[in-house]
TINULO-950457 format. One record per residue (C-alpha): residue number from 1; x, y, z. Coordinates in Angstrom, 3 decimals, padded with zeros to 6 digits, m for minus. Example, Ala and Ser with C-alpha at 12.3 -4.5 7.8 and 13.67 -1.06 7.14 Angstrom:
<pts>
- 1|012.300|m004.500|007.800
- 2|013.670|m001.060|007.140
</pts>
This chain:
<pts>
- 1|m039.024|017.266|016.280
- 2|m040.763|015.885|013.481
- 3|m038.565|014.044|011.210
- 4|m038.870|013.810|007.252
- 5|m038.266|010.189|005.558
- 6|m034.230|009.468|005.636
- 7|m033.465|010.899|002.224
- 8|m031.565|009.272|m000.493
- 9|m027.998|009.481|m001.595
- 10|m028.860|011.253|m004.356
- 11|m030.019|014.295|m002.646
- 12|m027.438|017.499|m001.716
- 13|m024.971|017.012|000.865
- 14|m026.482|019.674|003.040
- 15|m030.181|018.236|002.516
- 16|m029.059|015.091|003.636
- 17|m027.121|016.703|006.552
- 18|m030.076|018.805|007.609
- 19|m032.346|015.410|007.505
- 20|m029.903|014.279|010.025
- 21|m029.968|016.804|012.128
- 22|m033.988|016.644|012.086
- 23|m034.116|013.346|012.538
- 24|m035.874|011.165|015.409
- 25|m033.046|008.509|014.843
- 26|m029.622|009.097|016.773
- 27|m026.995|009.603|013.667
- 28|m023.423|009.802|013.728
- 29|m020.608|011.707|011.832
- 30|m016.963|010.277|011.791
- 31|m014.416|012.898|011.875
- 32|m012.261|012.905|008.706
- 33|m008.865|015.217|008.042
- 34|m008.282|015.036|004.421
- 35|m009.135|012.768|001.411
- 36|m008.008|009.474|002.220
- 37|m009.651|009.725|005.496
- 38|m012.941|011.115|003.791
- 39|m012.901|007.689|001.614
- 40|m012.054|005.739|004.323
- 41|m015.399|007.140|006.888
- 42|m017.639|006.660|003.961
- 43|m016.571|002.906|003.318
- 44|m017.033|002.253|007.091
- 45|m020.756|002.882|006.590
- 46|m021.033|006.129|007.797
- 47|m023.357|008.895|006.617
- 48|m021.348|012.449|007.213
- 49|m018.475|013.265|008.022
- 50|m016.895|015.990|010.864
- 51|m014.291|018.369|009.498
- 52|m012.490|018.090|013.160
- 53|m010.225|021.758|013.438
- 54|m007.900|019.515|016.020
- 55|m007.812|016.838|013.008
- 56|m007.163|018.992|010.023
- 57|m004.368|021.144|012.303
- 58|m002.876|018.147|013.191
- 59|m002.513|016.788|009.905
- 60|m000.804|019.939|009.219
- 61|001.591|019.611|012.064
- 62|000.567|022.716|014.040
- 63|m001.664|023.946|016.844
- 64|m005.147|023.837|017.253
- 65|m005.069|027.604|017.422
- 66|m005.880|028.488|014.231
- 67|m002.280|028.368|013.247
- 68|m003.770|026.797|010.042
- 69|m005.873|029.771|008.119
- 70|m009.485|029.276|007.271
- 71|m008.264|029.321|003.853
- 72|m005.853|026.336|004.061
- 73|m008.673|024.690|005.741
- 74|m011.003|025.655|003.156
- 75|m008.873|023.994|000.478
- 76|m008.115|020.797|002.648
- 77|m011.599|020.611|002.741
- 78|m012.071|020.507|m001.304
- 79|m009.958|017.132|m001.229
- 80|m012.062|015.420|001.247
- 81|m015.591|016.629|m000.835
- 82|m014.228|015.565|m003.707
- 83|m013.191|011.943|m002.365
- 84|m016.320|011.383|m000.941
- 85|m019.389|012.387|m001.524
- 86|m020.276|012.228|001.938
- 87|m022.394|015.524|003.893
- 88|m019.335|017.249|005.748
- 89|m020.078|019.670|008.707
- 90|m017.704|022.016|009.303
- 91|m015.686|022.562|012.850
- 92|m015.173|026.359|012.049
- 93|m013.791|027.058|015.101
- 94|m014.713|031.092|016.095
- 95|m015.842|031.313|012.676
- 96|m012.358|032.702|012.123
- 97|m012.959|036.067|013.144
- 98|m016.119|038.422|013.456
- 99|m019.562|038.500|011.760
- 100|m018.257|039.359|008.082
- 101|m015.223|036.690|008.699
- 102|m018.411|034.754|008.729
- 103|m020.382|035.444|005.971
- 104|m017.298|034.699|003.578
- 105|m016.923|031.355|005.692
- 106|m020.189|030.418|004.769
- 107|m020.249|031.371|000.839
- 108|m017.042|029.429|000.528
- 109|m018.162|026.601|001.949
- 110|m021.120|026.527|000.010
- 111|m018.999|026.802|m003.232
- 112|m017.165|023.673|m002.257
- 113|m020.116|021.768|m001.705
- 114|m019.422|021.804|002.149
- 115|m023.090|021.307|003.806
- 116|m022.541|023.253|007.004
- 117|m020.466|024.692|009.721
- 118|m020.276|024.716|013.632
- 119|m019.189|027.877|014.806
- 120|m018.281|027.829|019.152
- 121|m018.653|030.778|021.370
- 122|m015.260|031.485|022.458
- 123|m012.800|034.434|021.560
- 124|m010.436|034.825|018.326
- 125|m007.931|033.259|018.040
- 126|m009.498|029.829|019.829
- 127|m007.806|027.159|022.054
- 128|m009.069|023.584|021.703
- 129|m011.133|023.280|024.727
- 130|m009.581|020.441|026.598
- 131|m006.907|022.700|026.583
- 132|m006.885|024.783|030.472
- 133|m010.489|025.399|029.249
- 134|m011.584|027.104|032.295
- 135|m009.115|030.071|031.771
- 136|m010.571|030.557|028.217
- 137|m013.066|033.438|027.805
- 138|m016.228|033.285|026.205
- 139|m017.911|035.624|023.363
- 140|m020.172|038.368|024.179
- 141|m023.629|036.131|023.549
- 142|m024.873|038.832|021.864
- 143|m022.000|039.515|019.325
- 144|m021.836|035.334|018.694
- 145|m025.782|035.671|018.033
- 146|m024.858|038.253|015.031
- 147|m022.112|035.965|013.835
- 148|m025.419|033.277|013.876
- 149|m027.468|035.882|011.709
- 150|m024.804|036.790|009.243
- 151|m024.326|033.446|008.537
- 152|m027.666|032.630|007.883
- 153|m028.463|035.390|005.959
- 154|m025.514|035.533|003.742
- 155|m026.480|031.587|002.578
- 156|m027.597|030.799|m000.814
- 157|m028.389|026.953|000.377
- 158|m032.046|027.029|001.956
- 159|m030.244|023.779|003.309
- 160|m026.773|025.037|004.389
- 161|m026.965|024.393|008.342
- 162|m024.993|026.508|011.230
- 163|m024.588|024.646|014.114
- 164|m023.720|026.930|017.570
- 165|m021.711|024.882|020.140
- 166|m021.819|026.053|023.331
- 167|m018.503|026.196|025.570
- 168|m019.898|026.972|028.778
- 169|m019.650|023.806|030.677
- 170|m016.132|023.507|029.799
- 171|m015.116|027.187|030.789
- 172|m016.876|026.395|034.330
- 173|m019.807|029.120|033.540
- 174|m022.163|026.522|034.557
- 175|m024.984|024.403|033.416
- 176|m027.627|027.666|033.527
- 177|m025.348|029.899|031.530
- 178|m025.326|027.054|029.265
- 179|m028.963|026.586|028.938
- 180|m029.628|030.409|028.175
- 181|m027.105|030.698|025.625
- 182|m028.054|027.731|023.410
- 183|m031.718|029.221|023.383
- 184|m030.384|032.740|022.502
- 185|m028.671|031.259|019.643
- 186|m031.252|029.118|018.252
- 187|m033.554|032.100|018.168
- 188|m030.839|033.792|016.282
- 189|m031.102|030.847|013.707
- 190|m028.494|028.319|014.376
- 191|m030.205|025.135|012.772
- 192|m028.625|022.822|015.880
- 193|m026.854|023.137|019.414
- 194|m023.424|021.354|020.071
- 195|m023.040|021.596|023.521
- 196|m019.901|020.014|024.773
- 197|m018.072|018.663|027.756
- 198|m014.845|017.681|029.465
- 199|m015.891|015.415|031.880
- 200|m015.504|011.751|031.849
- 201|m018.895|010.966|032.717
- 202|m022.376|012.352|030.769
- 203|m024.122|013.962|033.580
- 204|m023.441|017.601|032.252
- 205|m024.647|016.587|029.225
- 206|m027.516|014.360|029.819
- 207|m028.592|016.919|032.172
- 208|m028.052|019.743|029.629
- 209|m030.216|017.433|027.149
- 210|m033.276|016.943|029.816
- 211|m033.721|020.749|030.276
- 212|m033.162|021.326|026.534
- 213|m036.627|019.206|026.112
- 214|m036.111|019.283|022.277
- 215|m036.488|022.357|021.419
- 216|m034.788|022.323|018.623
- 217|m031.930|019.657|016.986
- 218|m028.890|018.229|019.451
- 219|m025.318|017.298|018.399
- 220|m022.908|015.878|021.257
- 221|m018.998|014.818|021.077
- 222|m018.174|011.856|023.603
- 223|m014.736|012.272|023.292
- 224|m014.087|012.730|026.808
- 225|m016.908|010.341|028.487
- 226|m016.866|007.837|025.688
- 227|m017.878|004.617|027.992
- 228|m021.386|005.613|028.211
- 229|m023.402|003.265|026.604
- 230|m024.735|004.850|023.339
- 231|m028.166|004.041|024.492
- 232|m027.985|006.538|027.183
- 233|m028.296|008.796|024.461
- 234|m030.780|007.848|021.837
- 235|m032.739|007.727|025.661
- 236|m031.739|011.558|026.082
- 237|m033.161|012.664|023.221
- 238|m029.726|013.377|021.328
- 239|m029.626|013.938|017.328
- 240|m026.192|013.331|016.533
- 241|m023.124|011.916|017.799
- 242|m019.787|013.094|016.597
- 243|m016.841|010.896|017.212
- 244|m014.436|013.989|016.720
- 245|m010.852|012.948|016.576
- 246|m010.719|009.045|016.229
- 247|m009.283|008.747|012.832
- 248|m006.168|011.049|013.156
- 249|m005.138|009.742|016.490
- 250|m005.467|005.797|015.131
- 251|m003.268|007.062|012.527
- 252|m000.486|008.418|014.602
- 253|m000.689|005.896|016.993
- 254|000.037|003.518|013.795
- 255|002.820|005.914|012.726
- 256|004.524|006.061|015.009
- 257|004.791|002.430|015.886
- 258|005.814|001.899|012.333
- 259|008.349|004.354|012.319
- 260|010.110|003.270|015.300
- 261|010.059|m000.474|014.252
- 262|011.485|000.655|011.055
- 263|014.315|002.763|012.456
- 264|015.377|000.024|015.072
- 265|015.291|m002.918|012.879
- 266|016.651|m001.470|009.703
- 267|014.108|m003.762|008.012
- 268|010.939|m003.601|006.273
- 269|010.523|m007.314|006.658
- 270|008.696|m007.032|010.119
- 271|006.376|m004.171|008.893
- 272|005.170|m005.247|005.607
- 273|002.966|m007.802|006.636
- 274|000.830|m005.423|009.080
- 275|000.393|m002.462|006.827
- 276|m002.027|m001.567|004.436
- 277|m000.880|m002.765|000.601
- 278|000.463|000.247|m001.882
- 279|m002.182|m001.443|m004.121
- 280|m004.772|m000.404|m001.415
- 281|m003.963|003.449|m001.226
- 282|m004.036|003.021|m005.169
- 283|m007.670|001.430|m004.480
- 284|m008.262|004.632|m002.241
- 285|m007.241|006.964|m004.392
- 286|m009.122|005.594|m007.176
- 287|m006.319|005.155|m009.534
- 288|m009.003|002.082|m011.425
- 289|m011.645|005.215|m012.821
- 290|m008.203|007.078|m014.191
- 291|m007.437|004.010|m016.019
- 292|m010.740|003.367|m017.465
- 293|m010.557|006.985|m018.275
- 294|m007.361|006.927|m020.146
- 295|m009.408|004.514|m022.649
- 296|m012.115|006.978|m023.181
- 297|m010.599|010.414|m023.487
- 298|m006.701|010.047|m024.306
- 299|m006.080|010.573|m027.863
- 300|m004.927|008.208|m030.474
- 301|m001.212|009.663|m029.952
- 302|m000.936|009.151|m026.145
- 303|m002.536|005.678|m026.514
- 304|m001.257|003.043|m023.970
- 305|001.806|001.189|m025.448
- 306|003.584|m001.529|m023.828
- 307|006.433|m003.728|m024.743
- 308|007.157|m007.251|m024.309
- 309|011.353|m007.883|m024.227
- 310|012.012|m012.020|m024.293
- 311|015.164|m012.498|m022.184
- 312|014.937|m015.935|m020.844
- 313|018.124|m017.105|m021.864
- 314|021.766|m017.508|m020.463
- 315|022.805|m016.914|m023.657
- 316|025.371|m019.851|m025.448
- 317|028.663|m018.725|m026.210
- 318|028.818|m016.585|m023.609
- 319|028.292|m019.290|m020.601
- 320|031.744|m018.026|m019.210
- 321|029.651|m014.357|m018.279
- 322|026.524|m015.969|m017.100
- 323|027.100|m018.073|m014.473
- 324|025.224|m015.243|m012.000
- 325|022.766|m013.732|m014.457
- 326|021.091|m013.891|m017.667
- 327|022.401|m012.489|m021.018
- 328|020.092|m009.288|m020.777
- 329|021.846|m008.230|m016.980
- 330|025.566|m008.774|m018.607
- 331|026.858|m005.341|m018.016
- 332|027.630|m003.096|m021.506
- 333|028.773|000.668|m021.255
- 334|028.341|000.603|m018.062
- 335|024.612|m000.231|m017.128
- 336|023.428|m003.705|m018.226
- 337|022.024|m004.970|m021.678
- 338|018.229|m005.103|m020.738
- 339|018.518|m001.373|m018.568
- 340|019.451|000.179|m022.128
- 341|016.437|m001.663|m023.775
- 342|013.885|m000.433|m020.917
- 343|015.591|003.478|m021.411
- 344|014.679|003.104|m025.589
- 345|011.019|002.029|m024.469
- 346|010.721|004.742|m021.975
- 347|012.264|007.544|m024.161
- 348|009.035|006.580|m026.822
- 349|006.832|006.641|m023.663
- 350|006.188|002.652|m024.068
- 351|006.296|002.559|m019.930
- 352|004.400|m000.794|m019.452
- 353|007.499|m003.160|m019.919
- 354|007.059|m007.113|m019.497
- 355|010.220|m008.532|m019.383
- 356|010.017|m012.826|m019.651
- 357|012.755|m014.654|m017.257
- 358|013.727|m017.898|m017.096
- 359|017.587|m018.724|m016.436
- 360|018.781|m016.904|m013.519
- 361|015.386|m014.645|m013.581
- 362|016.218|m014.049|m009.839
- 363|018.902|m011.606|m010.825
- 364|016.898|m009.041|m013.052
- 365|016.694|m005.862|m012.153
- 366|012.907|m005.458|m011.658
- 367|013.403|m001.583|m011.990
- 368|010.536|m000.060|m014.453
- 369|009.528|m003.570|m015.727
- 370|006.769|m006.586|m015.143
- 371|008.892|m009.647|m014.535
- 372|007.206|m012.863|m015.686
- 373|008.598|m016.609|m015.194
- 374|009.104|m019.061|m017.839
- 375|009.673|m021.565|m015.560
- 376|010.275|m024.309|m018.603
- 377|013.019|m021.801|m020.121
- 378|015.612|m024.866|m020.366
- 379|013.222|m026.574|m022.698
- 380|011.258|m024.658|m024.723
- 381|011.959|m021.082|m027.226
- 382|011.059|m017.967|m027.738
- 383|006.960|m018.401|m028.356
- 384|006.761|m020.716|m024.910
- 385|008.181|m017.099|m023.358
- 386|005.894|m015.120|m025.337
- 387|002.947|m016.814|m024.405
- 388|004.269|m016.511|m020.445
- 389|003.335|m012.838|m020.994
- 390|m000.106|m012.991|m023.552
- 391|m001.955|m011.144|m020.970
- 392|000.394|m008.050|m020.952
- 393|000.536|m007.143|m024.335
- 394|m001.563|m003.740|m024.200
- 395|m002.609|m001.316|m026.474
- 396|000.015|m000.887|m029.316
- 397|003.074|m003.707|m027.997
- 398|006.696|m004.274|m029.225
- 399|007.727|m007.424|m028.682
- 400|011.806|m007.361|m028.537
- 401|014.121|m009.856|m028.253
- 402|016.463|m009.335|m025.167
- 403|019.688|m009.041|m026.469
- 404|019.763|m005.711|m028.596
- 405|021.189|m002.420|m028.891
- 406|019.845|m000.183|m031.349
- 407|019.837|003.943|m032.638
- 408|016.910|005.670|m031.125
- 409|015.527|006.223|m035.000
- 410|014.907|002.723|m035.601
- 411|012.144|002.231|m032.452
- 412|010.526|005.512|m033.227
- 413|009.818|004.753|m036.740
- 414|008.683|001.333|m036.091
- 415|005.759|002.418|m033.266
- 416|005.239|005.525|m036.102
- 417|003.948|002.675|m038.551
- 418|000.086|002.428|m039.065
- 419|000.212|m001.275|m040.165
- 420|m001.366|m003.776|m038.251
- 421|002.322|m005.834|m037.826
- 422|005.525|m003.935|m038.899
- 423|009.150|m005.698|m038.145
- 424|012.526|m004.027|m038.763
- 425|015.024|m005.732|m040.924
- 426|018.786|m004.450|m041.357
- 427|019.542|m004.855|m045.488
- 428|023.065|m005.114|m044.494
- 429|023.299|m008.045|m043.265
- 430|022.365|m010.846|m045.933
- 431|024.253|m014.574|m045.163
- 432|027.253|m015.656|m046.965
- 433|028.323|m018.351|m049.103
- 434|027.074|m021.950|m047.706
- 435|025.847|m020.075|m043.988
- 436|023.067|m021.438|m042.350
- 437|021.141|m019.043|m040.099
- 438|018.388|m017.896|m039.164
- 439|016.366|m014.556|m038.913
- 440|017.191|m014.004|m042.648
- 441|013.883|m012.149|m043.949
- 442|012.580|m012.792|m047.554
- 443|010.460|m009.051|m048.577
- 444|008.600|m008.364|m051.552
- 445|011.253|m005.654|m052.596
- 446|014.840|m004.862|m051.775
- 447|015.586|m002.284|m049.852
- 448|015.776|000.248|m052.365
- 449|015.459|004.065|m051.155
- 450|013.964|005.435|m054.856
- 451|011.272|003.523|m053.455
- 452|010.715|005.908|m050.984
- 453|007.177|005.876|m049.610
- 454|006.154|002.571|m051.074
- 455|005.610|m000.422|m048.420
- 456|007.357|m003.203|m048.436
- 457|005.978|m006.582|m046.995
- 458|007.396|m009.694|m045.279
- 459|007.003|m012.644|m046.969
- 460|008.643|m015.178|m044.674
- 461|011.465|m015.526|m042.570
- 462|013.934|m018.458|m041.947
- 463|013.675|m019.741|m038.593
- 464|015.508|m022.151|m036.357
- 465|016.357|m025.519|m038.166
- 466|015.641|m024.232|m041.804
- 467|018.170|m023.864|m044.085
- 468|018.442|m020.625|m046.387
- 469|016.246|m021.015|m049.762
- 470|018.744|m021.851|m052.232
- 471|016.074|m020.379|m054.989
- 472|016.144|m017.224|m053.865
- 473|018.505|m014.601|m051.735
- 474|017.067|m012.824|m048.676
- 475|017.113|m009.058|m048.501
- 476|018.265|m008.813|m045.222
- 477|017.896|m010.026|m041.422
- 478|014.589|m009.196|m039.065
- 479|016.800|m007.970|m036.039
- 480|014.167|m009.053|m033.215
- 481|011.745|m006.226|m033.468
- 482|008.414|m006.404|m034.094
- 483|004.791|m003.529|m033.301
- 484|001.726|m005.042|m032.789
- 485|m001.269|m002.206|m033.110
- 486|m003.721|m002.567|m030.448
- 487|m006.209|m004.022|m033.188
- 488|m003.891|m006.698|m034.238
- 489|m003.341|m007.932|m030.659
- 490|m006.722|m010.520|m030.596
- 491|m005.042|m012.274|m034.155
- 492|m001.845|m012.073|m033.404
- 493|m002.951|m014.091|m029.889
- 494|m005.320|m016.662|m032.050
- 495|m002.176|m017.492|m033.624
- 496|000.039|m017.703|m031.143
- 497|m003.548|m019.975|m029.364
- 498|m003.264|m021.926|m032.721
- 499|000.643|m022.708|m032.732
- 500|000.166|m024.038|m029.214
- 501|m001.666|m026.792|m030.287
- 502|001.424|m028.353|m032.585
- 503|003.222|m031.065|m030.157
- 504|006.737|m028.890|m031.407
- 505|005.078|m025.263|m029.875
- 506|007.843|m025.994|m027.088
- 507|010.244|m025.754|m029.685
- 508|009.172|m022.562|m031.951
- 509|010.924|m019.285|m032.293
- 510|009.609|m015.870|m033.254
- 511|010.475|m016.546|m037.026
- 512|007.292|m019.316|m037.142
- 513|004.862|m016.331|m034.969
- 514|005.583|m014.222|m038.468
- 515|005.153|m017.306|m040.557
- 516|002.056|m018.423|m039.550
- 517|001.055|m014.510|m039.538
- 518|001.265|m014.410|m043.106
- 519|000.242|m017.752|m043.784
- 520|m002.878|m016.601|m042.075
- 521|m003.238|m013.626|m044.431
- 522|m001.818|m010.949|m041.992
- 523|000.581|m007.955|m043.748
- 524|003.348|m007.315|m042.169
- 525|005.304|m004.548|m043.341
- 526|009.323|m003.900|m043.605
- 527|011.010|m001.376|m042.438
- 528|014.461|m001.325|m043.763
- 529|017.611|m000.059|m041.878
- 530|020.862|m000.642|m043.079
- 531|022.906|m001.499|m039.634
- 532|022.712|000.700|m036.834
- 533|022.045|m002.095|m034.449
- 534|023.665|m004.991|m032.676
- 535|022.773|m008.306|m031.544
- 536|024.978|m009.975|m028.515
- 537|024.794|m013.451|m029.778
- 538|028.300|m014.463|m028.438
- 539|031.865|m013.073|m026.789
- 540|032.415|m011.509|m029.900
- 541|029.219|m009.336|m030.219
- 542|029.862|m008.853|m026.581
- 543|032.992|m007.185|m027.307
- 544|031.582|m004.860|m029.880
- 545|028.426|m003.984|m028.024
- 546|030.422|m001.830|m025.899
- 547|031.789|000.497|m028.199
- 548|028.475|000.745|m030.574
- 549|026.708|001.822|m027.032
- 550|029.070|004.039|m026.272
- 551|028.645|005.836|m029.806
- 552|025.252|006.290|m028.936
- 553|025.809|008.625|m025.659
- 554|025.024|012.226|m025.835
- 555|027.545|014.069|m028.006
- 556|030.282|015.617|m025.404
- 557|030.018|012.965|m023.206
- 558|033.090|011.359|m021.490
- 559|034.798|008.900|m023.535
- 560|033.458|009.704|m027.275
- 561|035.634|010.068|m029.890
- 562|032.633|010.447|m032.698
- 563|033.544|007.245|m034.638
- 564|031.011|004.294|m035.442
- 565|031.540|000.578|m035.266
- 566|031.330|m001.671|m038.306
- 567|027.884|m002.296|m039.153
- 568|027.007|001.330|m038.265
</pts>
């Protein structure tokens, strides 16, 4: 055979499958049964893969018997072209029927990129081989040979290859029946000869190979006499190896261990360890080039959001609740405080939640959320928690504080603003006679709705330790809400970088973030609501919270009686 140079990557699948065919070097093809296992063969190194029809059954759960339809096949076979971009040769079985069954076979294939088919010389419906292969009965050689023409003829692919696999060594017709029907079908085209065995030693075969004398590409499965030294066959004059079945049966042998470990044990604890990481089959399935994708081709609207929720404290005032948990798992309405902050996210499809721990972060429920550690929680505030989770503020963020209960309206319209920073603050609430307090927000206009349309803008906001400006009344309190657009994010982290550098940073709350914001030149805007939220600051918010989350459940739900609570 004279062999071309080993062709590139970039070249068609069946190209590079014919060069291997043609080749003077022994090649091999790895058998492969669906997508994962088509990634997984070409990662290994190899250079094509073999569509095994005992694989692909199996993987369905039935018979090698062409239980499975060449059409089910046919689509199987998509998913593993389109996970690898591997040359995939075709076990076809029969051909699935008679010389037309084949012609469709081979324009089908073609369409899905396949790069060629082996088609055996036994009877529709087949048997696998190793099956009683003695009692099976052949295929008139001259009726196969006109399968072998119809597929050749109906290809558009000069390239497209049919290889003819001979069945009579394993049906006992013996090695000179064997010998003649391999040369009638290469004359009737077939671009290589599988000729196959059942014994557990090569003599058939290397025999077979010797009177062959190369005349014309071929392709042997070891399956059966797979000690022989691989030499023995580059020696024979052999094109290709197929290792036919390999995959699948490491993968049930691994199932099935698994399965019965985790049935007697009860336990994942003794499997974990020894199986492949769900971060690997994301690896596998590629789920990195969707995510780069998202970036390119998502619009504006469906842009990645995430939200940040600060929850590492126990919460004072209510140390009597928290001995077990934190202040965002103490259980309102039913479901706890931080589950009905992650179900407002989710609702406004912010699903990439980062929730910062600290006291008792052992007993959050890690349910649709990123928990992060601020392991100094006893000592330091809010921006020490914040900057815990700097690297998971992504796209457009809301950073929350952990304690809140809101109406669905007042989230919505906040990720709806197109300013860089926007924070929500409730005109209702504005501090008495003589109270200290912080959070109290000082806006350049009042919340006045014949202003409708006009922005308003923070101008600063009383934090912890400052008293309330005595010059001037505050037009309401920021309730722990603020969006950052995905523009904003690389300031609002330079300031955050910059406050880290004061010896007090352990110290600082949310209200000196917003500060130094605006300090720095930054706009934030106001969005006023006028209650319609809660804080759970102590037992007595505690108490309330319950009722103002019930009043938010879907009307004719158990329980509701249609009144509000006071600051609704």
């Amino acid at each position: 055979m004279n062999a071309p140079e080993q062709l590139p990557v970039g070249f068609s699948r069946s190209m590079r499958l014919r060069e291997m065919l043609q080749s003077n070097r022994l090649e091999f093809l790895m058998e492969a049964h669906n997508g994962m296992s088509a990634r997984i063969a070409k990662e290994a190194g190899f250079k094509a893969i073999w569509g095994s029809g005992l694989s692909i059954s199996a993987q369905f759960g039935v018979r090698d018997n062409n239980e499975a339809s060449w059409t089910q096949v046919v689509d199987n076979l998509e998913f593993m072209a389109d996970a690898s971009d591997l040359p995939i040769l075709l076990d076809g079985d029969t051909g699935y029927g008679n010389f037309n069954n084949v012609r469709r076979l081979v324009k089908k294939l073609e369409q899905r990129g396949i790069a060629g088919v082996c088609i055996e010389d036994k009877q529709f419906p087949k048997t696998n081989s190793f099956i009683n292969g003695e009692a099976q009965p052949l295929a008139d050689m001259d009726e196969f040979c006109g399968k072998i023409k119809a597929g050749k003829d109906s290809q558009s692919d000069p390239n497209f290859s049919i290889v003819a696999r001979v069945e009579a060594l394993i049906a006992g017709w013996g090695m000179e029946e064997a010998l003649k029907r391999a040369e009638a079908y290469r004359q009737a085209g077939a671009d290589a000869i599988l000729i196959h065995s059942k014994l557990s030693k090569p003599d058939e075969i290397l025999t077979f190979a010797r009177e062959w004398a190369g005349r014309g590409p071929l392709v042997i499965v070891p399956t059966k006499y797979y000690s022989t030294p691989t030499d023995a066959f580059r020696q024979a004059g052999i094109s290709c190896v197929i290792w036919a079945n390999h995959l699948i049966r490491g993968a049930v042998s691994a199932m099935q261990a698994i399965a019965k470990e985790i049935h007697d044990s009860e336990t994942l604890v003794n499997v974990e360890d020894r199986i492949a990481s769900v971060n690997e089959i994301f690896r596998l399935q590629d789920a990195d080039e969707y995510s780069a994708a998202e970036n390119i081709y998502l619009s504006a609207a469906n842009e990645k959001r995430s939200a940040v929720v600060l929850a590492a404290s126990r919460g004072a005032g209510l140390e009597a609740l928290t001995e077990e948990r934190p202040k965002v798992m103490l259980p309102v309405a039913g479901k706890p405080l931080l589950r009905h902050l992650v179900e407002a996210f989710k609702k406004e499809s912010i699903n990439d939640i980062t929730v910062v721990g600290g006291y008792r972060a052992d007993a959050i429920d890690k349910g649709g959320i990123r928990l992060v550690v601020n392991e100094q929680h006893a000592s330091t505030g809010e921006l020490a928690s914040l900057a815990c989770a700097a690297a998971h503020l992504n796209g457009d963020t809301v950073i929350s504080y952990g304690d809140l209960l809101f109406r669905s309206y007042i989230l919505r319209d906040l990720v709806d603003s197109d300013s860089d920073f926007c924070v929500v603050v409730d005109s209702s609430q504005t501090p008495q006679a003589g109270e200290a307090g912080t959070d109290f927000a000082y806006c350049s206009t009042a919340d006045d709705r014949a202003l409708f349309g006009q922005k308003v803008w923070l101008e600063s906001v009383a934090g912890a330790g400052q008293g309330i400006d005595t010059g001037r009344a505050p037009q309401g309190r920021w309730m722990g809400l603020i969006n950052v657009r995905a523009g904003a994010r690389e300031r609002l982290l330079a300031t955050l970088a910059e406050l880290q550098k004061r010896p007090d940073f352990g110290k600082l709350d949310m209200a000196a973030l917003l500060n130094a914001l605006i300090a720095a030149g930054e706009k934030v805007e106001v969005q006023y609501v006028h209650g319609h939220w809660r804080g759970v600051n102590d037992l007595d918010d505690f108490r309330r919270a319950g009722d103002f989350a019930h009043g938010q459940s879907p009307i004719g739900s158990e329980g509701i009686d249609g009144t509000e609570t006071a600051r609704d």
